[in-house]
N, C-alpha and C positions, 0 to 999 in steps of 0.2 A: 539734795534733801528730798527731792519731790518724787526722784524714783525710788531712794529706799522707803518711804512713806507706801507706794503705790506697791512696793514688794512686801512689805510689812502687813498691809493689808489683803495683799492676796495669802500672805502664807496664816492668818490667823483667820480666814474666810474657808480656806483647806482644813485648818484643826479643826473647827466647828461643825465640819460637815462628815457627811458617813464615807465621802470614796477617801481611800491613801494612798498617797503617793509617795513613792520612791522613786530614786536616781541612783543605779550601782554599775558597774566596771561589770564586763561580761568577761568574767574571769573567773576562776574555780572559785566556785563558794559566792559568786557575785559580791564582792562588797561592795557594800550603802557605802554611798558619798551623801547621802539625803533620804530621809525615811521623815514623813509626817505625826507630831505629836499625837494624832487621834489614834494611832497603832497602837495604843498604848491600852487601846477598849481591847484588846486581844491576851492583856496580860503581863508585856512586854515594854520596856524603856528602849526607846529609840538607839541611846548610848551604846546599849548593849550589843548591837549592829555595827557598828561604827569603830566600837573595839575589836570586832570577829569575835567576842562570845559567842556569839548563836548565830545562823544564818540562815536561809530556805530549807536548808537540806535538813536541817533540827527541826524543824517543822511540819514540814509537806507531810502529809501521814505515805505511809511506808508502799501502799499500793499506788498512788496515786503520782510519788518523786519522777519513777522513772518516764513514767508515759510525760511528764512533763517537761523535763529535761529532752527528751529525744522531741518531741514539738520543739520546742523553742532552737535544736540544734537545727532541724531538718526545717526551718522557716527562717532560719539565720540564712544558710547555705540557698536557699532558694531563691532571695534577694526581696523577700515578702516584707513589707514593709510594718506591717504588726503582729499581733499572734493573743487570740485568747481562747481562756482553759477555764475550767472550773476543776478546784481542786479542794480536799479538806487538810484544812491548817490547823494544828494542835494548841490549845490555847494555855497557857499556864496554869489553869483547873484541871490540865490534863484532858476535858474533853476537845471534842474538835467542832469544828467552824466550818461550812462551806463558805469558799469565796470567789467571786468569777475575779481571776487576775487578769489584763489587758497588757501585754507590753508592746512598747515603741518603740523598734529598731534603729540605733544612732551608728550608721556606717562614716567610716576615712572617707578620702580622694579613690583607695585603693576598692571601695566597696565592700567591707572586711566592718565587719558591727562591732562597734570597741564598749559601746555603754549601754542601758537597756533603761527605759524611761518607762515607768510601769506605774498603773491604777490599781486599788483594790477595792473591793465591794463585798460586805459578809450577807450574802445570799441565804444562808441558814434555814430564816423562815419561806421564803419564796420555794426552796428545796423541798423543804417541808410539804408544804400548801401543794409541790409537783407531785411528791411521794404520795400523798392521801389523796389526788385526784388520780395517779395511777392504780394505787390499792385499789380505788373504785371503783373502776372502770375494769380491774383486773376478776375482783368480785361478780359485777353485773355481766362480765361475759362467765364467767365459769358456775354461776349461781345456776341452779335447778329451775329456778322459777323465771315465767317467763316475764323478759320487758320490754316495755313499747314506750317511747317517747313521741308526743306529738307537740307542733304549733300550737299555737292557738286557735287555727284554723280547724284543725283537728287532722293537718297531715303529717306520715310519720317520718318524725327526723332518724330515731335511732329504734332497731331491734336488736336483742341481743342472740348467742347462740343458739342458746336452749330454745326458743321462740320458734328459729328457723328448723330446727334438726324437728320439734315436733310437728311442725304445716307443712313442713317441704318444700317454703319458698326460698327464696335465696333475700339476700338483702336487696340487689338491684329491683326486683319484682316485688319489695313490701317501701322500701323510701320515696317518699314524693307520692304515696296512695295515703287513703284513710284505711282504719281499720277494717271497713268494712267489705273491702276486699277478702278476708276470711268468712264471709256471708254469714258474718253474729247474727246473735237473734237481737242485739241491739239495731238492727235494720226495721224491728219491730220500729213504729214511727210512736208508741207509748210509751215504750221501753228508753226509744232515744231520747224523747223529751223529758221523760226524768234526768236522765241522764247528765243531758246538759244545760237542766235548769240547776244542778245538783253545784257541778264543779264548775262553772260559774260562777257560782253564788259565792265561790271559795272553801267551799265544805268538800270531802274525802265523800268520793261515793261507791259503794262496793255492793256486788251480787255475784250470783252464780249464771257464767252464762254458756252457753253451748254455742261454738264455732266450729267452722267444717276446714278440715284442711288442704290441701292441693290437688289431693287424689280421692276428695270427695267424702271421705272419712270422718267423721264427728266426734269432737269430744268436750267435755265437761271443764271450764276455768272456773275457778273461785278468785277473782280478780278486783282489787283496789285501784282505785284512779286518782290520784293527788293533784292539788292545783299548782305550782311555781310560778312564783312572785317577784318579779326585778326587786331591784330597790329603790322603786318609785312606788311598791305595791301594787302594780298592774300586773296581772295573770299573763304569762308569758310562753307556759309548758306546761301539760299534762304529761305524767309519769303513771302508766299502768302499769301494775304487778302483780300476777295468777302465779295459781298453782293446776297442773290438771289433775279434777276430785273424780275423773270419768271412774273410776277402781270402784271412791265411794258412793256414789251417786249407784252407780251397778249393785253394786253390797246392796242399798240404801230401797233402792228399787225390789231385789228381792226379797227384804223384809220383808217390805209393804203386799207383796205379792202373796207370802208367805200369812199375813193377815188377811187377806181377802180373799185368799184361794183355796178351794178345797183340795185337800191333799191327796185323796185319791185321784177326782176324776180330772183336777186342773182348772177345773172350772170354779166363774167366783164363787165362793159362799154366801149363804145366807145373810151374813153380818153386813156384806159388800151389798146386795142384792138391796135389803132394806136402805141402805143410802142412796144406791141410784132411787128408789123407787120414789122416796123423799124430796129428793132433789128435783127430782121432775116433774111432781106436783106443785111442787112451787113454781116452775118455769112454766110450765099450761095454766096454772093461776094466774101468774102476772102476767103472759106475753100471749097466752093462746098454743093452740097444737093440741099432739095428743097421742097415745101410746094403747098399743096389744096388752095384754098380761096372757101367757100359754101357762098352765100347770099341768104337768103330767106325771105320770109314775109310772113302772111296770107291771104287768097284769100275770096273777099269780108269782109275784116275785119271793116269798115264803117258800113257795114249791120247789123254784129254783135253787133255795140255798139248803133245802131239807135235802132234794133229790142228789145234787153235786156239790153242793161245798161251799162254805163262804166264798173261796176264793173265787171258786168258779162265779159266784153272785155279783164279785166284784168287778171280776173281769167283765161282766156281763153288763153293770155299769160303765166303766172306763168306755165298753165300744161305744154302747149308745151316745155319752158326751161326743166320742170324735164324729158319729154319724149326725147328729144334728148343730155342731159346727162348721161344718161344712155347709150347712143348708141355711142359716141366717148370714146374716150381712154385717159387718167389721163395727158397724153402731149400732147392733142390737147387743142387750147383755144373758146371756146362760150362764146358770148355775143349779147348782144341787140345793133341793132346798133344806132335804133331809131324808135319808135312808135311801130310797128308790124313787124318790121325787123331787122333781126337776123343775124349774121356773124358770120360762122365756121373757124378759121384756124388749117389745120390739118397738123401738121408735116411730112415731109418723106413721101408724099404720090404723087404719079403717077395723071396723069390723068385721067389713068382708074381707080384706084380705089380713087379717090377723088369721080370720077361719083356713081362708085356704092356705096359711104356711101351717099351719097346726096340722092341715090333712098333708102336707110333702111330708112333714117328719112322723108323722103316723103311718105313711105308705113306705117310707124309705126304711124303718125299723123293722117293719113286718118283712120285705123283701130280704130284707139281709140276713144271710145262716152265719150264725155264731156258732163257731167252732164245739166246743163240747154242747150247748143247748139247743141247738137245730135253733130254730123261730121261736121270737119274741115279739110280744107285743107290750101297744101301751095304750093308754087311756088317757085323753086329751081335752082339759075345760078352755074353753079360751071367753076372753072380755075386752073391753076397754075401757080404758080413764073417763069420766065423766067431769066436766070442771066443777073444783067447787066440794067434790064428794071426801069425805074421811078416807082414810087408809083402811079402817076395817070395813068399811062397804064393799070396795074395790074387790078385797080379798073374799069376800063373802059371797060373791057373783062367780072369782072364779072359780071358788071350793066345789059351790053349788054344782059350777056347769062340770067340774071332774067328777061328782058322786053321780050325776047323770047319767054319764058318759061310760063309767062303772054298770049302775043300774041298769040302763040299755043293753048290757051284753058285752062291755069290754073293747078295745082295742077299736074306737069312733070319737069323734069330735062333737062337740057338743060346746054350745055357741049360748051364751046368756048375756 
């Protein structure tokens, strides 16, 4: 009484739980000597087994029978003591089930498998949960944009394709680095403390930022960083994801160039010219320093365009720009300020030597033979910022010293 009690309970402890079990003859069609009441979640009456209505082979969906069969044959013959598959089993709704089957090999004296002692498990959702973390991973490598995974430390576990085919590292040479192996301008140490005051905090931090690639090469990311969170809510991953804007950022730049630049000689404009000039009154205001103003025009330049031609006038512009480009320094600013008149502002410069750059591009103008005009010349006021002074003062000093510098006979510098 005590062991069929102990069997009774084992076999209603079986129904109530998710594996099934089966006990069938390893014989065509295996029949069930024993199939678990809980098979019955698949659609199916145990009975129906028992009488050979239906059997494995009514089941197993059509791609998946044979490979199973020929396992179970070739791990019979092998002398292998168990054998599991995953396979999809059709459920009485007609659709199908994944389910990892496990069987247990029951051999004779002779070694010869007479019965097959088998588990089931409907895997379904776990298949699932595999299927969408491949899709995702299938995604994140073939996706355009590029991704970075890091620790928390901020080393990177995972980069994807796109990431590598656009820096030219390989993955051995980007896993177990930080990012900043691509020499970001997140190395900026202001940039970085935003950064990771940002996605610490648990907030999404995004900007545009410019990293250099393998071979030295620069380009433009517009890049989000996500926090990831166990399920403790402790920060556990950073997930970056760019795009490279370098196309727009290029575009973006030439607009802008395209507004501050004059379109003949290349040089910035006037509209440009009055911001720096702005801006850097404000900076000798509040911090000290102090800046040239040059103005100059060319002398008889009416004659010019009466004698040979607009074009020829213009041309006659265009050189001058390239010749006194050449002659200031990468933080001074030139531009046209209008018609034949040109405005130097050069940084940090004294008033003597604001003078004597004013006399190189007055002496370097006159030396040079322009192709159809022989010699030109110009006339040159030059000044400097005073703290403290209006913008019309400034300009008033160097009008003054160009009418001068006119007055005097042309083509001389003249210092106010």
């Amino acid at each position: 009484m005590r062991v069929w009690n102990l069997h009774h309970k084992i076999l209603n402890l079986i129904n109530d739980s998710e594996t099934i079990v089966f006990y069938c003859e390893y014989a065509p069609r295996w029949p069930v000597l024993f199939l678990s009441e809980n098979f019955s979640a698949f659609g199916y009456a145990p009975e129906k087994f028992y009488a050979q209505e239906v059997s494995y082979q009514d089941l197993i969906h059509p791609n998946d029978l044979a490979g199973l069969e020929q396992a179970v044959a070739e791990q019979a013959d092998s002398g292998a003591p168990y054998l599991s598959k995953r396979v999809r089993l059709r459920k009485s709704d007609q659709t199908y089930a994944w389910i990892d089957i496990r069987l247990t090999f029951e051999r004779d004296d002779a070694d010869r498998v007479t019965h097959l002692l088998g588990k089931i498990m409907d895997i379904t959702e776990s298949v699932k949960s595999e299927e969408q973390v491949n899709l995702f991973a299938k995604v994140i490598q073939q996706t355009a944009d590029f991704v970075k995974i890091t620790d928390k430390a901020g080393y990177l576990v995972f980069v994807n394709q796109a990431l590598m085919d656009k820096t030219g590292y390989t993955e051995q040479e980007l896993i177990g680095k930080t990012p900043a192996v691509l020499k970001s301008e997140m190395q900026d140490q202001e940039k970085a403390k935003t950064l990771w005051e940002t996605i610490l905090s648990g907030e999404v931090y995004h900007n545009r930022i410019m990293n250099r690639c393998k071979d030295g090469s620069t380009y433009y990311e517009e890049t989000t960083i996500s926090p990831i969170f166990n399920r403790d809510g402790e920060i556990e991953y950073f997930v970056s994801t760019g795009k490279d804007v370098s196309e727009q950022v290029k575009m973006q730049q030439e607009l802008n160039d395209l507004a501050m630049k004059d379109a003949l000689t290349g040089l910035w404009n006037r509209r440009h010219l009055t911001e720096v000039i702005d801006a850097e009154m404000k900076r000798i205001n509040r911090y000290g320093g102090r800046f040239g103003m040059i103005m100059f025009d060319v002398d008889y330049f009416k004659q010019i365009n009466d004698d040979f031609g607009h074009d020829i006038g213009d041309e006659t512009l265009v050189q001058i720009a390239k010749i006194v480009q050449k002659l200031v320094s990468e933080t001074d600013y030139i531009g046209r300020w209008g018609g034949e008149e040109f405005l130097l502002i050069a940084l940090e410069l004294d008033a003597s030597l604001t003078a004597k750059l004013a006399e190189k591009i007055r002496e370097a103008i006159e030396e040079f033979v322009f192709p159809k005009v022989g010699q030109v010349t110009v006339s040159l006021g030059a000044t400097v910022y005073h703290k403290n002074e209006t913008e019309a003062q400034l300009f008033k000093r160097a009008d003054e010293a160009l009418y001068l510098a006119k007055r005097h006979g042309r083509n001389r510098v003249e210092v106010y």
